[in-house]
C-alpha positions as CSV (number, residue, x, y, z in Angstrom):
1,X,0.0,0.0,0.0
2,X,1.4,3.6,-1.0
3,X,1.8,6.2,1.7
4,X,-0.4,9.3,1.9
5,X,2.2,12.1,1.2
6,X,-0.5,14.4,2.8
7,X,-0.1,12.3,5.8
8,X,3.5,12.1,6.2
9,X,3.3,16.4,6.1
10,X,0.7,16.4,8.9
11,X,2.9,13.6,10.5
12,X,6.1,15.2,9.9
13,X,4.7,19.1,10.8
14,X,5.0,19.0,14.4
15,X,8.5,18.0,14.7
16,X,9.6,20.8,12.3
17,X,7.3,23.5,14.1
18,X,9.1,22.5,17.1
19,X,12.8,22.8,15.3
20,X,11.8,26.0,13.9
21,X,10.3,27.9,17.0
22,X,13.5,26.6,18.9
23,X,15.8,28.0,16.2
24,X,13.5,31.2,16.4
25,X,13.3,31.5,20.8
26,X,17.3,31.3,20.3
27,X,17.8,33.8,17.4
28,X,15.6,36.4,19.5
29,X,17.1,36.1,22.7
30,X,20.7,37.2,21.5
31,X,19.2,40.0,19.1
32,X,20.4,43.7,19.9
33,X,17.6,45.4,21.5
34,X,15.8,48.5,19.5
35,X,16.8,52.0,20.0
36,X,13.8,53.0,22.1
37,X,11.5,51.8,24.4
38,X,12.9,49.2,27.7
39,X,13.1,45.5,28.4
40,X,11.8,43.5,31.3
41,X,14.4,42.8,33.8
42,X,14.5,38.6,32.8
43,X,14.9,39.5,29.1
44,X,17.7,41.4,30.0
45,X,19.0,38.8,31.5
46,X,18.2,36.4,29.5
47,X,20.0,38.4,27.0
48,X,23.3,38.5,28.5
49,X,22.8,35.3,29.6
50,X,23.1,36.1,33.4
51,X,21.2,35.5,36.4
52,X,18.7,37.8,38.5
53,X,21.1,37.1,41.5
54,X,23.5,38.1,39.5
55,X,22.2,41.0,38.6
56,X,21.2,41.6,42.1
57,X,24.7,41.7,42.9
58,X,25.6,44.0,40.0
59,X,23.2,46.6,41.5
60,X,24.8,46.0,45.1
61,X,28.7,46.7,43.7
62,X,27.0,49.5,41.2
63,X,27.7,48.2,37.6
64,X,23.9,46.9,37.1
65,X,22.2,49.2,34.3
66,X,20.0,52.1,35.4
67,X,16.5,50.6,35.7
68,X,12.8,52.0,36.6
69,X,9.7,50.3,38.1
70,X,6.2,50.3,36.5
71,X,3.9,49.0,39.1
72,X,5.9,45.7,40.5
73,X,8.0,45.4,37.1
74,X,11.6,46.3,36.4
75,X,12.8,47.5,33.4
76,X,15.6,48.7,31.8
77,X,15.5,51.0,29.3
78,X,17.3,50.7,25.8
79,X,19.4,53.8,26.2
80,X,20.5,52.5,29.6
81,X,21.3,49.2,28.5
82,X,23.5,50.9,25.8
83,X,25.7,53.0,28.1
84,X,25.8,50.1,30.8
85,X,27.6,47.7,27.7
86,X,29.9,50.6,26.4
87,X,31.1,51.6,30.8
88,X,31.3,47.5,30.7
89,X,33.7,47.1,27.7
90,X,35.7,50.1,28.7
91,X,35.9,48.9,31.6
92,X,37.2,45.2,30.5
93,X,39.4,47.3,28.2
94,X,42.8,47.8,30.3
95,X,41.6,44.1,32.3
96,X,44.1,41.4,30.6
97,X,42.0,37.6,30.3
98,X,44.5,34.9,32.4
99,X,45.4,32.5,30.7
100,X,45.5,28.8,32.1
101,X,47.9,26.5,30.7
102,X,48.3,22.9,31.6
């Protein structure tokens, strides 16, 4: 008996849905942010790929991102974000990366 290609699609759809929508999740969470406009304090982190304990402690030692509240949310602005990444990389910029040899 011949297989129903329409079949195999509907069989097959789910699995490359799920392949796509991964490929998609990972493509937006390392995108730049837009000029304007703020992101939610776990898609910030999200985006640098650091924790909110983390980032807790950046805001304790001062080299956390200027951020605002709107009701019980935090966000972080765009603009903010921007000048946090350029203090971070000038500040990374006189640091020399150890090296571990074995």
């Amino acid at each position: 008996m011949k297989s129903n290609p329409s079949l195999q699609a509907v069989l097959c759809a789910p699995a490359l849905g799920r392949a796509r929508n991964r490929t998609q999740s990972n493509t937006t969470a390392t995108a730049a942010p837009p000029t304007l406009g703020a992101s939610r304090l776990m898609d910030f982190c999200r985006r640098y790929k650091i924790s909110r304990w983390t980032f807790r402690n950046m805001k304790r030692n001062d080299t956390a991102p200027r951020t605002f509240n709107i009701g019980l949310l935090l966000f972080i602005s765009h603009q903010a974000e921007a000048e946090w990444l350029r203090e971070r990389e000038a500040a990374s910029a006189g640091r020399t990366v150890r090296k571990i040899c074995k």
